[in-house]
C-alpha positions as CSV (number, residue, x, y, z in Angstrom):
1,X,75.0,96.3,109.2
2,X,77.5,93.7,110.0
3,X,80.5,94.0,112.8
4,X,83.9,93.6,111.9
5,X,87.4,93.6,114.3
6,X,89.9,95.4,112.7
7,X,93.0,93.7,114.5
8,X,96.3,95.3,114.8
9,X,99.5,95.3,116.4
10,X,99.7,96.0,119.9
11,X,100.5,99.6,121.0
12,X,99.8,100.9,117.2
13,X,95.9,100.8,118.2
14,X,95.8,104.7,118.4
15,X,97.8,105.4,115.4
16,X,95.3,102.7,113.4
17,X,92.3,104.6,114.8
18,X,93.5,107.6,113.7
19,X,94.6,106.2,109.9
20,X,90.6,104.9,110.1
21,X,89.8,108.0,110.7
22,X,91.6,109.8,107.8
23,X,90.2,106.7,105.3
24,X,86.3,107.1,106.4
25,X,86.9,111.0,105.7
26,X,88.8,110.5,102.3
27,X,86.5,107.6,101.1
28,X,83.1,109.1,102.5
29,X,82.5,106.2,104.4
30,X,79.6,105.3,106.7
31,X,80.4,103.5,110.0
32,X,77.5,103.5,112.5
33,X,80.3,102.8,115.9
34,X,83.8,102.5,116.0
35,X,85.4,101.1,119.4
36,X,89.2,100.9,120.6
37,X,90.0,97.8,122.4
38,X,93.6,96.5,123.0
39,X,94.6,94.6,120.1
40,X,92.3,96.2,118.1
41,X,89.5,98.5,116.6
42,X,85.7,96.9,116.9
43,X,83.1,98.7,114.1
44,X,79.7,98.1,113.1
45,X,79.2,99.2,108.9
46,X,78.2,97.7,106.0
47,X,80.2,94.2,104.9
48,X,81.0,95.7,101.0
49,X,83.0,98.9,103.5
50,X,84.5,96.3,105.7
51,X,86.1,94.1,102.9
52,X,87.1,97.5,101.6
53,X,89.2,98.3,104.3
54,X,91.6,95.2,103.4
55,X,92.1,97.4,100.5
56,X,93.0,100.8,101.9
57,X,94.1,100.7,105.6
58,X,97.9,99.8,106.4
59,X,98.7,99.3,109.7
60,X,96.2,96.4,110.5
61,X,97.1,92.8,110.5
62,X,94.1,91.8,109.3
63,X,90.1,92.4,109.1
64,X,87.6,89.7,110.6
65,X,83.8,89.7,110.6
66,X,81.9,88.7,113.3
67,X,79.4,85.8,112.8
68,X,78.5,84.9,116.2
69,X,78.8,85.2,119.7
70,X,77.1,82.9,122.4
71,X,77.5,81.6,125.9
72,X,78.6,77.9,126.2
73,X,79.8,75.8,129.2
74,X,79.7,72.6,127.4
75,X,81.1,70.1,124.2
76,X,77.4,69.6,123.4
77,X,75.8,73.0,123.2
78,X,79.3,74.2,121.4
79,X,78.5,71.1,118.7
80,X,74.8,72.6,118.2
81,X,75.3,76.2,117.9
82,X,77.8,75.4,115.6
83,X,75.7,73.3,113.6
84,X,73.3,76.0,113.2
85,X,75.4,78.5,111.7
86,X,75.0,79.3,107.3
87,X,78.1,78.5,106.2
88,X,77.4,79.0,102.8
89,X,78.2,82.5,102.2
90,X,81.6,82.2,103.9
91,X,83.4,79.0,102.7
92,X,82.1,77.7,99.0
93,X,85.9,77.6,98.1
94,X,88.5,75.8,99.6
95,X,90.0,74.5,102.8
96,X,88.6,75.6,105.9
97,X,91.2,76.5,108.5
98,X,90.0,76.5,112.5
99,X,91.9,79.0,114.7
100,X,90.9,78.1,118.2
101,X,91.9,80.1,121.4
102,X,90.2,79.6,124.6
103,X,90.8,81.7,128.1
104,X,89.0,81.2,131.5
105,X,86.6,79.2,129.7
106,X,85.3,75.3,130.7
107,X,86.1,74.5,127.2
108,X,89.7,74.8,127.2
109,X,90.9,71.6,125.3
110,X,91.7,73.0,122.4
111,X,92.3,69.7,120.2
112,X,88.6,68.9,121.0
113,X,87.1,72.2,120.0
114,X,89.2,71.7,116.5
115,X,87.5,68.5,116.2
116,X,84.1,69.0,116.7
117,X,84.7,72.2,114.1
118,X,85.8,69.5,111.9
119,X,83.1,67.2,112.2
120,X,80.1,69.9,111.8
121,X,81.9,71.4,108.7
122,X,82.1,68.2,107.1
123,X,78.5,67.5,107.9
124,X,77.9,70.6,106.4
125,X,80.0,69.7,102.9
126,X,78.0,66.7,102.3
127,X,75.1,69.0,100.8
128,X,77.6,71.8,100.1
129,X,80.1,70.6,98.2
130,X,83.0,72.7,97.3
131,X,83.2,74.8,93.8
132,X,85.5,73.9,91.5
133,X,87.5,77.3,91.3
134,X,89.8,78.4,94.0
135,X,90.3,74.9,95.2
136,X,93.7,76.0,97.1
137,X,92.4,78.9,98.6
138,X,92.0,78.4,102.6
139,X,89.2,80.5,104.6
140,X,90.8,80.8,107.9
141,X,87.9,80.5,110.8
142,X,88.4,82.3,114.2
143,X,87.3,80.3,117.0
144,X,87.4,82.0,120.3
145,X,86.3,81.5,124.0
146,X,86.5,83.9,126.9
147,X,85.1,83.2,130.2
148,X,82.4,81.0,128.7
149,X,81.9,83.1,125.6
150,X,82.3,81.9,122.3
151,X,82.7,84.3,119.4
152,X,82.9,82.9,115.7
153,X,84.7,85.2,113.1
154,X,85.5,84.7,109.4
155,X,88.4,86.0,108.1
156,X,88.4,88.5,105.2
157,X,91.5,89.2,104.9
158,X,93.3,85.7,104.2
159,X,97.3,86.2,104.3
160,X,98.2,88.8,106.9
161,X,98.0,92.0,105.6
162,X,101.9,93.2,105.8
163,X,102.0,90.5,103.4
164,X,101.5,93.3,100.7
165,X,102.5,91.1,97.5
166,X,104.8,93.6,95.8
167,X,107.3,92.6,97.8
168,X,109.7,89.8,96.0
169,X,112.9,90.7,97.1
170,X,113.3,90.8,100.8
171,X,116.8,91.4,103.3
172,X,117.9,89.6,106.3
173,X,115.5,90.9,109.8
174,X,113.0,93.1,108.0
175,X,110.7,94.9,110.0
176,X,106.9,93.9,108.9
177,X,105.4,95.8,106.4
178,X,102.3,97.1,108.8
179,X,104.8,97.9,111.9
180,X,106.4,100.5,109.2
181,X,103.3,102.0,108.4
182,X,102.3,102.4,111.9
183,X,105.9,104.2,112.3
184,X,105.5,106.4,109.6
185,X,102.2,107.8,111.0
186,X,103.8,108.2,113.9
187,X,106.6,110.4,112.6
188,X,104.5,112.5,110.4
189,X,100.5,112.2,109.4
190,X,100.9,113.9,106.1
191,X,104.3,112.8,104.5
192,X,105.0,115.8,102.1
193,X,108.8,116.6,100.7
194,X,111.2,114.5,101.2
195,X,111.9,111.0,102.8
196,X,115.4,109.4,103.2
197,X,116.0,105.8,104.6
198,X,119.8,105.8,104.8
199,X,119.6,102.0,105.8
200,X,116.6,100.8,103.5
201,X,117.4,97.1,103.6
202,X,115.0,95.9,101.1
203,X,112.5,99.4,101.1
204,X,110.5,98.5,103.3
205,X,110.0,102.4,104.9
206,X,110.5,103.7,101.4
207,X,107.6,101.3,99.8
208,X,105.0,101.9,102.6
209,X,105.6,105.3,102.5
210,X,104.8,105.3,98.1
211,X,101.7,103.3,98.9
212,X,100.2,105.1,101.8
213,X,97.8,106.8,100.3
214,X,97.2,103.9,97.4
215,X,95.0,101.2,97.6
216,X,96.9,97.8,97.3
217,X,95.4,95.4,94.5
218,X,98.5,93.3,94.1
219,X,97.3,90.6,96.0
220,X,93.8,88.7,96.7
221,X,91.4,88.5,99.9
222,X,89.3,86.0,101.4
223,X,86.3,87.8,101.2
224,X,86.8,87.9,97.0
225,X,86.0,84.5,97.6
226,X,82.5,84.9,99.4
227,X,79.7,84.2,97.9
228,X,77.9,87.4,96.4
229,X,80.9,89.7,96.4
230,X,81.4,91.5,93.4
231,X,85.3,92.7,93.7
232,X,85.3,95.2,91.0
233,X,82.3,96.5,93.3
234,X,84.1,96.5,96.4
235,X,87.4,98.2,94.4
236,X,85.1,100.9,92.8
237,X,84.6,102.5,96.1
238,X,88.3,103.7,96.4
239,X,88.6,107.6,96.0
240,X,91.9,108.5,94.6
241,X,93.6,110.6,97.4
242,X,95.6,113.9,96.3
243,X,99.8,112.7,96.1
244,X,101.8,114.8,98.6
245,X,104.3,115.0,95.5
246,X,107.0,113.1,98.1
247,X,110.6,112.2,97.1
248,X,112.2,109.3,98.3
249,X,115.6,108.4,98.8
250,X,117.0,105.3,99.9
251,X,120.4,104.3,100.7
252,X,122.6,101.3,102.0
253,X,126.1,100.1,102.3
254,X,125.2,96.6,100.5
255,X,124.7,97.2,97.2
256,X,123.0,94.0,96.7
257,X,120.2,95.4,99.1
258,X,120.0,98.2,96.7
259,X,119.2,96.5,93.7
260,X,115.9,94.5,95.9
261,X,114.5,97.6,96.7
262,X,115.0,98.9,93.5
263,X,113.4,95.5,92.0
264,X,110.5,95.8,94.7
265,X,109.9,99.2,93.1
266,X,109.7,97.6,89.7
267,X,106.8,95.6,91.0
268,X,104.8,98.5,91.7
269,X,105.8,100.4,88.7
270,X,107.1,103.4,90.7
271,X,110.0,105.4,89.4
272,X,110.1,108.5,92.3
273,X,112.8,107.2,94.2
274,X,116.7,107.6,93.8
275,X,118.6,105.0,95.7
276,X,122.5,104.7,96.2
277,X,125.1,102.7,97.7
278,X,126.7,104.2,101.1
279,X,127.5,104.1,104.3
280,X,125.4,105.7,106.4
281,X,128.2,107.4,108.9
282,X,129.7,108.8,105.6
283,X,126.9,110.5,104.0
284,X,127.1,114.2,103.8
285,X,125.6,117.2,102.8
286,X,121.9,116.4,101.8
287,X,119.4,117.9,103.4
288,X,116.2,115.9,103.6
289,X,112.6,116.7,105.6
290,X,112.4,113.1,107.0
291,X,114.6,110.5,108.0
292,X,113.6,107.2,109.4
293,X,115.9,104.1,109.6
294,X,115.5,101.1,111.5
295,X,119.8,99.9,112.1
296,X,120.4,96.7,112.5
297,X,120.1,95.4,116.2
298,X,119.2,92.1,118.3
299,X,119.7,89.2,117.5
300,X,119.1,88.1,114.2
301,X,122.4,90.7,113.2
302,X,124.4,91.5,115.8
303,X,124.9,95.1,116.7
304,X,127.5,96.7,114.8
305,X,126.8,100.0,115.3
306,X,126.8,103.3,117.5
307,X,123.2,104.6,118.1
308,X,124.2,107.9,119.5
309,X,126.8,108.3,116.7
310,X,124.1,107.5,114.0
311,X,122.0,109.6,115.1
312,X,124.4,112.8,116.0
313,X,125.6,111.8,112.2
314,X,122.3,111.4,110.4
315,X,120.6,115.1,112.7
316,X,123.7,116.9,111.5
317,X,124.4,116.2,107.9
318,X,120.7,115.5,106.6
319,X,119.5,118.9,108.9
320,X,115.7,116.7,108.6
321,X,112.7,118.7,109.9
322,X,112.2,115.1,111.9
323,X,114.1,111.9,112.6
324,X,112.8,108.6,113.6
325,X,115.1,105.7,114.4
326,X,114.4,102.1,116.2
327,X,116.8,101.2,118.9
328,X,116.8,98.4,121.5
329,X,114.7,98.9,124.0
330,X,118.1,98.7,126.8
331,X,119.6,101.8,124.8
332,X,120.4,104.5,126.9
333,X,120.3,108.4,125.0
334,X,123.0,110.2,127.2
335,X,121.2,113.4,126.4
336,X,117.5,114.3,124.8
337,X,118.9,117.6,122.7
338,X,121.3,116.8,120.4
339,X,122.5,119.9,118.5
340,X,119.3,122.1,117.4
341,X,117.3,119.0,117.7
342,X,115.5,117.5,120.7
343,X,113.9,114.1,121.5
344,X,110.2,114.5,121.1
345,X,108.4,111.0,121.3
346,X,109.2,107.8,121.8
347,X,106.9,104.3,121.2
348,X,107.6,100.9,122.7
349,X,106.9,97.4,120.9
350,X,108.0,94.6,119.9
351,X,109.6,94.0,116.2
352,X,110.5,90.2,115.8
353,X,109.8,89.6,118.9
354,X,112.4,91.9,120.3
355,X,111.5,94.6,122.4
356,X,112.3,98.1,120.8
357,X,111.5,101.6,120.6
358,X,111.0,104.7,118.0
359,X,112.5,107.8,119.1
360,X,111.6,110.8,117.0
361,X,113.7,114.1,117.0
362,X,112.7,117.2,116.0
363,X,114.3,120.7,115.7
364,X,113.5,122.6,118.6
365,X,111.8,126.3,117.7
C-alpha cells in the first residue's frame, strides 16, 4: 500500500470527498483509509488505484504520492536522508523540478534546501543516467517542511489537472476547469435532463459537465513516466459509468465565443450540445432543469451587469428546477425568494484570486 494526497482547492474538500466517494463505488476500488485535511484528501491504497485517480476524479488539482517523511533540524541530516532515498522508480525521464515550502521549521532558507536537492540528484544521475525517451518531460518533486518535519512527495499528476487538454480555444477570465466541477457537484450530484450556460464563455461548465462521468485520456501524467507502470494497465481499470442522457445548451452574446466552445467540443468528439448567439437578458421561453453561469465580474472585465436582474431574468424565463450563479463576494441579494424560487446554498472561494460566491436557487415546494 502506498499513501497518496489528493490535493484540491480550498473549500471544495467536501464536495472532492464526496466525488471520491461516488468513483471508489463506480470503479470497485479498494482504499484501506481516507482522511479530510484542509487543502486536501490523505488515502492509503494501492499506487496502480492512485495513478488511476488522475484519470477519473475532477475536482482535484493534482495527485502526489508520498515518499517520505522524517524529522530534521539541520542542512546535514536533510543532505543524508535525502541521499538515501531510490530515486529510480520516480525520475528515469526528464528534468527534475524541486518544489520547496518550509513553515516553523529551522530550515527555512529555501534557496539552500533547492540546492542541496540539486546536488544529491545529480550525484544520483552520475550512475543513473537519464533515458533517451521523454527527455522534455519534467517530474515535479514536492519538498516540504513543517515544524521540523520534512515530507518528500512525487508528483503523479504533472500539469495541474484543470489543465484537461481538450481545451484549445479559451475566452478572456475563465474560471478553472476543476473550480467548475466542484460547482457542478455542488448544484446537483447526478446531472440528469437538461443543462443551460447562457453565458458559456468558452464551455467551460458545458465541457466539465460532458466529461463528468468520462475518464480523461486527452493528455499524459507523470506517473506514465515511472518506471514499471504499464498505462494501458492503469486505464483498463476504468468502468464505464451509465450516461444520464443530459442535454446541453450553451449560449453567449459574442458569437466568436460560440464558435471556441463549439471547437472545444470538436476536440472531444461530442455532438450533444446546441449552442447559440444571445443575450442573456433577452432569452425567453425555454425551460431548462439547470442553469449555471458564471457573469462576468472583478477585475479582469469590468462589471457590466445587474446580478439581481440576471437572475430574476434567467429564474423566470428558463422556470430551472435549480440555478447556480457566481457573484462577487460584496453582492448584496435584496431578498432570498425570488418569485417561486428561494436561495438555498451558497459557497465562498476564491476564482482568480477574487473572492466570490455560488448561490444556488431552487423552487420552493
Amino acid at each position: 500500500m502506498a499513501k497518496f494526497f489528493v490535493v484540491v482547492p480550498l473549500r471544495f474538500e467536501d464536495l472532492a470527498l464526496e466525488e471520491l466517494k461516488q468513483k471508489i463505488q463506480v470503479h470497485g476500488l479498494v482504499i484501506d483509509s481516507v482522511l479530510l485535511q484542509s487543502g486536501g484528501i490523505e488515502i492509503e491504497t494501492a499506487e496502480s488505484t492512485g495513478f488511476f485517480l488522475n484519470y477519473v476524479l475532477k475536482i482535484p488539482t493534482r495527485i502526489l504520492l508520498r515518499m517520505e517523511s522524517f524529522k530534521v533540524k539541520d542542512f546535514t541530516k536533510f543532505e543524508k536522508k535525502l541521499s538515501q532515498i531510490t530515486w529510480n522508480n520516480w525520475c528515469d525521464y526528464g528534468q527534475v523540478v524541486w518544489k520547496v515550502e518550509s513553515h516553523g521549521s529551522r530550515l527555512f532558507h529555501k534557496k539552500n534546501i533547492s540546492k542541496i536537492c540539486e546536488r544529491v540528484f545529480e550525484k544520483y544521475r552520475v550512475g543513473q543516467p537519464l533515458k533517451k525517451q521523454a527527455l522534455s518531460h519534467v517530474q515535479n518533486i514536492f519538498i516540504r517542511l513543517v515544524d521540523d518535519i520534512c515530507q518528500i512527495s512525487v508528483d503523479t499528476s504533472g500539469e495541474a489537472l484543470y489543465k484537461r487538454g481538450y481545451k484549445k480555444f479559451i475566452s478572456k477570465a475563465p474560471i478553472r476547469e476543476n473550480i467548475a466541477a466542484g460547482l457542478l457537484w455542488y448544484l446537483s450530484e447526478s446531472l440528469n435532463g437538461s443543462l443551460f450556460d447562457p453565458m458559456c464563455g468558452s464551455g467551460t461548465f458545458l465541457l466539465e459537465a460532458c466529461q463528468m462521468h468520462r475518464p480523461n485520456f486527452y493528455r499524459s501524467y507523470s506517473f506514465e513516466f515511472f518506471r514499471g507502470v504499464k498505462k494501458q494497465r492503469v486505464q483498463e481499470m476504468f468502468q464505464a459509468e451509465k450516461e444520464k442522457g443530459l442535454k446541453l445548451f450553451g449560449a453567449d452574446i459574442d458569437s466568436v465565443q460560440i464558435q471556441n466552445t463549439r471547437n472545444n467540443f470538436l476536440n472531444i468528439e461530442y455532438d450533444g450540445v446546441e449552442l447559440f448567439s444571445q443575450d442573456a437578458f433577452s432569452i425567453q421561453g425555454r425551460n431548462v432543469d439547470i442553469v449555471v453561469v458564471n457573469p462576468p465580474y472583478g477585475e479582469r472585465i469590468k462589471p457590466i451587469i445587474a446580478f439581481t436582474k440576471l437572475i430574476q431574468t434567467l429564474l423566470k424565463e428558463l422556470n430551472p428546477h435549480s440555478l447556480g450563479i457566481i457573484v462577487p463576494k460584496k453582492y448584496y441579494l435584496p431578498n432570498e425568494k425570488v418569485g417561486a424560487y428561494s436561495l438555498d446554498k451558497t459557497l465562498s472561494f476564491k476564482n482568480g484570486g477574487l473572492a466570490v460566491k455560488f448561490l444556488v436557487f431552487k423552487i420552493t415546494d
